[in-house]
C-alpha positions in Angstrom: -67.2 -14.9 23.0 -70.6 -15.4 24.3 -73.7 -16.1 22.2 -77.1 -15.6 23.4 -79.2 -18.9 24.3 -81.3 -17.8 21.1 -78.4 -17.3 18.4 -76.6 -20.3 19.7 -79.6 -22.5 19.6 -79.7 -21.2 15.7 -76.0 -22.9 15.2 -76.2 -25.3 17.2 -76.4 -28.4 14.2 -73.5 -27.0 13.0 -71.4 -26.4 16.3 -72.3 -30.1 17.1 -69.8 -31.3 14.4 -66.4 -31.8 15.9 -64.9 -30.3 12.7 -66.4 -27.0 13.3 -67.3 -26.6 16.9 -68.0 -23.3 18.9 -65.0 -22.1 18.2 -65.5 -22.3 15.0 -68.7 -20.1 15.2 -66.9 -18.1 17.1 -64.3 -17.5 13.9 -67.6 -17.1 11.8 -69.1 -14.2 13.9 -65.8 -12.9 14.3 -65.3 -12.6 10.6 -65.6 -9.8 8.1 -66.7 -11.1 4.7 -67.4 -8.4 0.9 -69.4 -10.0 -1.7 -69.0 -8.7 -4.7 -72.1 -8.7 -7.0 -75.6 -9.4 -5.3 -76.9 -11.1 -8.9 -76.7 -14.9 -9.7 -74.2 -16.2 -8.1 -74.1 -13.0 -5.3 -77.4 -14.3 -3.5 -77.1 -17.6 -2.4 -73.8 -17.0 -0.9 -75.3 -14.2 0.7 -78.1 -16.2 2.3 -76.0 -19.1 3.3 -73.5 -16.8 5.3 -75.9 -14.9 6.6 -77.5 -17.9 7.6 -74.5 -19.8 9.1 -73.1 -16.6 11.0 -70.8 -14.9 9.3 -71.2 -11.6 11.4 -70.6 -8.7 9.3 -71.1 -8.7 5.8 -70.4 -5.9 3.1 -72.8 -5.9 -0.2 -71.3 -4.4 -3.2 -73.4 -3.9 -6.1 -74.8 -0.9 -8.0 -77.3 -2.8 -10.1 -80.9 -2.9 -9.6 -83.7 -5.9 -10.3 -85.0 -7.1 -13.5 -87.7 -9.5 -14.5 -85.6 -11.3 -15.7 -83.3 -11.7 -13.0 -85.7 -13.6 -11.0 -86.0 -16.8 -12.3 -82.0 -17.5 -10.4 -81.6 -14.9 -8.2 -84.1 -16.3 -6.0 -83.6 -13.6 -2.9 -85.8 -11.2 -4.8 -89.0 -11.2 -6.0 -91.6 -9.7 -8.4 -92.3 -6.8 -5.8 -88.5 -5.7 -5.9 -88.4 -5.1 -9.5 -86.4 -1.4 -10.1 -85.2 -1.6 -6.6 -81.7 -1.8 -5.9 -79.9 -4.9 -5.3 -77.7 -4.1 -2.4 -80.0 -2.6 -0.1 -82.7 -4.8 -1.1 -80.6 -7.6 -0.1 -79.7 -6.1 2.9 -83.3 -5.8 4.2 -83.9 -9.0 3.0 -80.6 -10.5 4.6 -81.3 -8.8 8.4 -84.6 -10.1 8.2 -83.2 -13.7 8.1 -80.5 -13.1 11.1 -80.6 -10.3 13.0 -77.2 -11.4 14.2 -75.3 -10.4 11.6 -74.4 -6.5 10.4 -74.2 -5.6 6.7 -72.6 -2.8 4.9 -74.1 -2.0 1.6 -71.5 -0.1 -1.3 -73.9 0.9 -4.0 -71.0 1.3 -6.7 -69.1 -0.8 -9.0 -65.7 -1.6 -8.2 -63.4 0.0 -9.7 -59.1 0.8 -9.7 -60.2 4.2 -8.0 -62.5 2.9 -5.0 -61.0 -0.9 -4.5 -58.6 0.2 -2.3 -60.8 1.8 0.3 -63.4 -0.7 0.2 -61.3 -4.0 0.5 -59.2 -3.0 3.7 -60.6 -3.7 6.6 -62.5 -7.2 5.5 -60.8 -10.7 6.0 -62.0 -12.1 2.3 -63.9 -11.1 -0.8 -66.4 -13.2 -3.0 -66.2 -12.2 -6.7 -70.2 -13.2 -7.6 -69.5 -9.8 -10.6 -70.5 -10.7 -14.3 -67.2 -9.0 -16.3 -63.8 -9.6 -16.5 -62.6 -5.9 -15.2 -63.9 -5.9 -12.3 -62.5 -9.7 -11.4 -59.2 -8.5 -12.6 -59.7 -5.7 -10.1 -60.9 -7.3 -7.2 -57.9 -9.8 -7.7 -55.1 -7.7 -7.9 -56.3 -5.6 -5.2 -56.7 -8.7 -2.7 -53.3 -9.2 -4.1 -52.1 -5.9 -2.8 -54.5 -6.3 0.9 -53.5 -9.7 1.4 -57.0 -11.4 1.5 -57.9 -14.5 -0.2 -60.3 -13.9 -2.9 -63.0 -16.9 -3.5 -64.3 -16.9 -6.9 -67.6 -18.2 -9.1 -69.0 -18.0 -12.5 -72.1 -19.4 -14.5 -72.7 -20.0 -18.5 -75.7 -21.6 -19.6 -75.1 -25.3 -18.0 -71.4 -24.9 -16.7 -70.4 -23.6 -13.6 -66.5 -22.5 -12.2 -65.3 -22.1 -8.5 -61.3 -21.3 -7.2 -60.0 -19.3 -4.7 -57.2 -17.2 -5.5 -54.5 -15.1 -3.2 -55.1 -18.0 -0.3 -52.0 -18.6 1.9 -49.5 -17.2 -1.2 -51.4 -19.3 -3.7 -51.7 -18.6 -7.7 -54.0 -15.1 -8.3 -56.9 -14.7 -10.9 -54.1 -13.8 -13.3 -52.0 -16.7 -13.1 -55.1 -18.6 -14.3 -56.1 -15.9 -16.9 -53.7 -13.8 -18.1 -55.6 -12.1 -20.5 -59.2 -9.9 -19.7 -61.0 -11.7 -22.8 -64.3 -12.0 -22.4 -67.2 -14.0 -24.1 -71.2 -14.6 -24.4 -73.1 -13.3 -21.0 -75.4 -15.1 -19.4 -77.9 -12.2 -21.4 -76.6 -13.0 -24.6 -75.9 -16.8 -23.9 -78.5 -17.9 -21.2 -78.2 -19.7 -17.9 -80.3 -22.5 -16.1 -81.9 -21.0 -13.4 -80.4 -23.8 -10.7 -76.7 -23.1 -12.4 -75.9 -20.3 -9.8 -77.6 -21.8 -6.6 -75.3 -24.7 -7.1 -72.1 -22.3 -7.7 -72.8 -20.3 -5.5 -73.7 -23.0 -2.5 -70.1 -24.4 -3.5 -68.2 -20.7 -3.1 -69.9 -20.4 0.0 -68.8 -23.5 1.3 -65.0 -22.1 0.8 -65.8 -19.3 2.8 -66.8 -21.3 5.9 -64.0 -23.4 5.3 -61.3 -21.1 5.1 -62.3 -18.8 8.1 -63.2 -21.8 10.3 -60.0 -23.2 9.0 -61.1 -26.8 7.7 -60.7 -28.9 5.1 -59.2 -28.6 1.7 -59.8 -25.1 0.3 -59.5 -24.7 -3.4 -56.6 -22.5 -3.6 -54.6 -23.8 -7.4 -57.4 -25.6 -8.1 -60.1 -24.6 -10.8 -63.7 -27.2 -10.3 -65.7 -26.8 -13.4 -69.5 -28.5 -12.8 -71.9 -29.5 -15.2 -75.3 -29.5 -14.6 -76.5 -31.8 -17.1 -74.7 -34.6 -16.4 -73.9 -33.7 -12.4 -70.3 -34.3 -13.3 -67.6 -32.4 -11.8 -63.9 -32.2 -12.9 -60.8 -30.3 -10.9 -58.0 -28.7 -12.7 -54.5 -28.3 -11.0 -52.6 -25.0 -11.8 -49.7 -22.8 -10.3 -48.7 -19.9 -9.9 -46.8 -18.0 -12.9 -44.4 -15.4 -11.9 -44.8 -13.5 -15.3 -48.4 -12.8 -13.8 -47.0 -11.7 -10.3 -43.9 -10.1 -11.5 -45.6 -6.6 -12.4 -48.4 -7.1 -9.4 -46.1 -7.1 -6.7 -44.5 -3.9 -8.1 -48.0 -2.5 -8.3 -48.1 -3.5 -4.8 -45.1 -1.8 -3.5 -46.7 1.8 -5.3 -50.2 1.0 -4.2 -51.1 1.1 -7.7 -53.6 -1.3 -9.5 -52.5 -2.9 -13.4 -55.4 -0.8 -16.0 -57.6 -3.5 -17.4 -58.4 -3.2 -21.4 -61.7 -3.8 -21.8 -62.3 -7.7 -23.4 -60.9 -8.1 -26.9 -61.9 -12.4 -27.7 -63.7 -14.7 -25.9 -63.4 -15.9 -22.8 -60.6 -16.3 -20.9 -57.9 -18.5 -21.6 -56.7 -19.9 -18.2 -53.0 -20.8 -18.1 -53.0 -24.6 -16.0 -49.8 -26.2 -14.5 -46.8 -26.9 -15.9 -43.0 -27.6 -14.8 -42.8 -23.6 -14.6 -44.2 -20.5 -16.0 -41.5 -21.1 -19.2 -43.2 -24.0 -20.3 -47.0 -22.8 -19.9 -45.9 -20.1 -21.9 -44.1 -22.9 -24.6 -47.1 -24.3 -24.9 -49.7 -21.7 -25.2 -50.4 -22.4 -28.6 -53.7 -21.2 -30.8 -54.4 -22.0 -34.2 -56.7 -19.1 -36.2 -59.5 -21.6 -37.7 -58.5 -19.7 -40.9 -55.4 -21.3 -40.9 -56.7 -24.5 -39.8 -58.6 -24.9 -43.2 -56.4 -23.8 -45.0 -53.6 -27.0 -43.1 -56.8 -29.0 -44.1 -57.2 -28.2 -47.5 -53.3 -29.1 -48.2 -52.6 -32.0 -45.5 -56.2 -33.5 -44.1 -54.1 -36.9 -42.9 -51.8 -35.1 -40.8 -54.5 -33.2 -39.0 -56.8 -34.8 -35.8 -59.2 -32.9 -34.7 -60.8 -33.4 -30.9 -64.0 -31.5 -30.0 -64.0 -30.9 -26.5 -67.3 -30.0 -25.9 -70.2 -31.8 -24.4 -71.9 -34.5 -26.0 -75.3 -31.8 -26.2 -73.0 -29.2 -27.6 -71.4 -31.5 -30.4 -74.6 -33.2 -31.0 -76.4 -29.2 -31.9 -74.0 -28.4 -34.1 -71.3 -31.3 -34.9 -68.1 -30.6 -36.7 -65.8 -33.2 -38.7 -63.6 -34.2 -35.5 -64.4 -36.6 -32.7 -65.9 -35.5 -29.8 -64.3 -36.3 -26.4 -65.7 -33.9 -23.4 -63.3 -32.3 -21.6 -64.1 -33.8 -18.2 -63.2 -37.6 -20.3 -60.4 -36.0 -21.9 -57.8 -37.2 -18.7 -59.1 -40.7 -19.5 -58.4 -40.7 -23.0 -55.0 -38.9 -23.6 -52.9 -42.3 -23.9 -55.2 -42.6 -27.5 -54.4 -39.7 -28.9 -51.8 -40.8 -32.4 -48.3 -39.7 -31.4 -47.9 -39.5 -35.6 -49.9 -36.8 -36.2 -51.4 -32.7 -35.2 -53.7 -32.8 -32.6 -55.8 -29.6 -32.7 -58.5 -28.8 -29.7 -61.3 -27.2 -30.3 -64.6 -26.0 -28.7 -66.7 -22.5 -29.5 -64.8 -20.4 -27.0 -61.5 -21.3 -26.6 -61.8 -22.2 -23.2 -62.0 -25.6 -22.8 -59.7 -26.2 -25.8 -57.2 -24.3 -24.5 -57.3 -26.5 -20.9 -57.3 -29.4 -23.7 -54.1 -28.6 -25.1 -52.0 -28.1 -21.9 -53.1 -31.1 -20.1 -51.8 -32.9 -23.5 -48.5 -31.3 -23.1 -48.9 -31.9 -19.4 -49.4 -35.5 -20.1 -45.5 -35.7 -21.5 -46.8 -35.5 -25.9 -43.9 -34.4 -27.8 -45.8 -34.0 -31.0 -47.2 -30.8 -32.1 -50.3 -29.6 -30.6 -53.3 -26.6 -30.7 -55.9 -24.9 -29.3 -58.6 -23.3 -31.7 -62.3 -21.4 -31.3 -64.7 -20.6 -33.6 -63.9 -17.4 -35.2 
């Protein structure tokens, strides 16, 4: 492929690393890549493709801009207010690299139009804000055969995976369930969260279509923002999840999503097999939790996964042990007695629990949220 003296002097600090090369550029202008959702998390991955080459790009979103989306999604500005996000982006996007062709889809995706959008592009970004539509997009890269890289942002927490790489666990081996919790509307979100999330699900992009390093395919980073600490959870696929998928993939149809019942999603992490996640996917109601308290107090040890901040705002009669330290501190837990997880969600407690049972404890063990 050639590039024109111009556009390759533009790349050229990045085709000067062995790693990458011109022929990866090449693989980057050669490549095809959807982004889901041009909020948060949707507009610095579409500024750093667009900036490192990517050469076509589709844009779907069918929201427009807020005031208050500008203090993170830093591509627009006070002027673009009412506008709509895709095409705004898009004008915004060709403007910084007139090298690169976009496709703007002013819609929502949806079980009706996934299949006609999808086809045709080599991956998909999920940068959306609800669980449908990442249930969706999943099953339906499922049923293309793309790799799907993922992102998501609550107050000072960020996620990244990639799902549906080289036959690796989906979206729904990680979350079975489409439970969904506190937005980023009702909850809040640091305006740096998504640059930082969305820097790092970019970065998967480049390295899986230039075909480099270690892509995060049945692995799940969570980041922190205020203590810069990362931690990476390891989980596998689970054939209950992909069971009725590949069936829906031999009809062309996609699974119907209920809408979010509880909060969060509970993500299902590795085991010995898809039995034993099951075994072990165990929640206590915190009704029932009192009332275990009232009658047995000794018997019961209650570990706050949360962070310190968290714990500190509004403490609880447990110990407090984050759940990037929780690794580190398993071997203390008492062998003697019930060990019940908790945090406000669900959602780290739930991660809690299975790396216990992970960690080879017999004893009996729980996950609980605030109710």
């Amino acid at each position: 492929m050639n590039f024109e003296p111009q556009e390759r002097k533009r790349y050229s600090r990045q085709i000067v690393m062995p790693e990458l090369g011109l022929s990866g550029q090449e693989k980057l202008k050669n490549a095809r890549v959807l982004v889901v959702g041009a909020g948060g998390l949707g507009c610095p991955v579409l500024q750093y493709l667009t900036a490192a080459g990517v050469g076509h790009i589709g844009i779907v979103d069918d929201d427009r801009v807020a005031l208050t989306n500008l203090h993170r999604q830093i591509l627009y500005g006070p002027e673009d207010v009412g506008l709509g996000k895709a095409i705004t982006a898009k004008e915004k996007l060709e403007k910084q690299n007139p090298y690169v062709t976009f496709e703007v889809f002013e819609e929502r995706i949806t079980q009706k139009n996934a299949y006609y959008i999808l086809p045709g592009y080599d991956l998909v970004v999920d940068g959306s804000d609800n669980f449908p539509t990442r249930y969706t997009l999943s099953d339906a890269s499922y049923k293309v055969g793309i790799p799907m890289v993922f992102g998501s942002i609550l107050r000072f927490e960020g996620q990244v995976s990639v799902f549906n790489y080289q036959g690796g666990p989906t979206y729904r081996c990680l979350f079975p369930d489409a439970s969904e919790g506190d937005s980023c509307a009702e909850a809040g979100v640091l305006g740096i969260l998504p640059g930082i999330i969305g820097s790092l699900m970019a970065n998967e992009v480049v390295k899986i279509i230039c075909e480099m390093g270690e892509v995060l395919s049945g692995q799940l980073l969570i980041y922190n923002a205020l203590n810069n600490s990362t931690h990476t959870f390891q989980f596998k696929k689970d054939p209950a999840q992909l069971q009725p998928m590949e069936s829906q993939a031999k009809t062309g149809q996609l699974a119907e999503v209920s809408e979010p019942k509880e909060a969060y999603s509970q993500p299902i992490l590795a085991s010995q097999d898809a039995q034993e996640s099951h075994r072990f996917e165990t929640q206590i109601p915190f009704h029932t939790y009192e009332e275990r308290l009232a009658s047995n107090a000794e018997q019961l040890y209650l570990v706050d996964v949360r962070e310190e901040y968290e714990f500190e705002e509004d403490p609880i009669n447990g110990i407090n042990i984050p759940l990037p330290d929780l690794p580190q501190s398993l071997t203390t837990m008492p062998a003697d007695k019930t060990i019940v997880f908790y945090c406000r969600s669900g959602r780290r407690s739930q991660m809690a629990q299975k790396l216990l049972q992970q960690n080879g404890y017999q004893g009996e063990s729980y996950w609980m949220k605030e109710e």
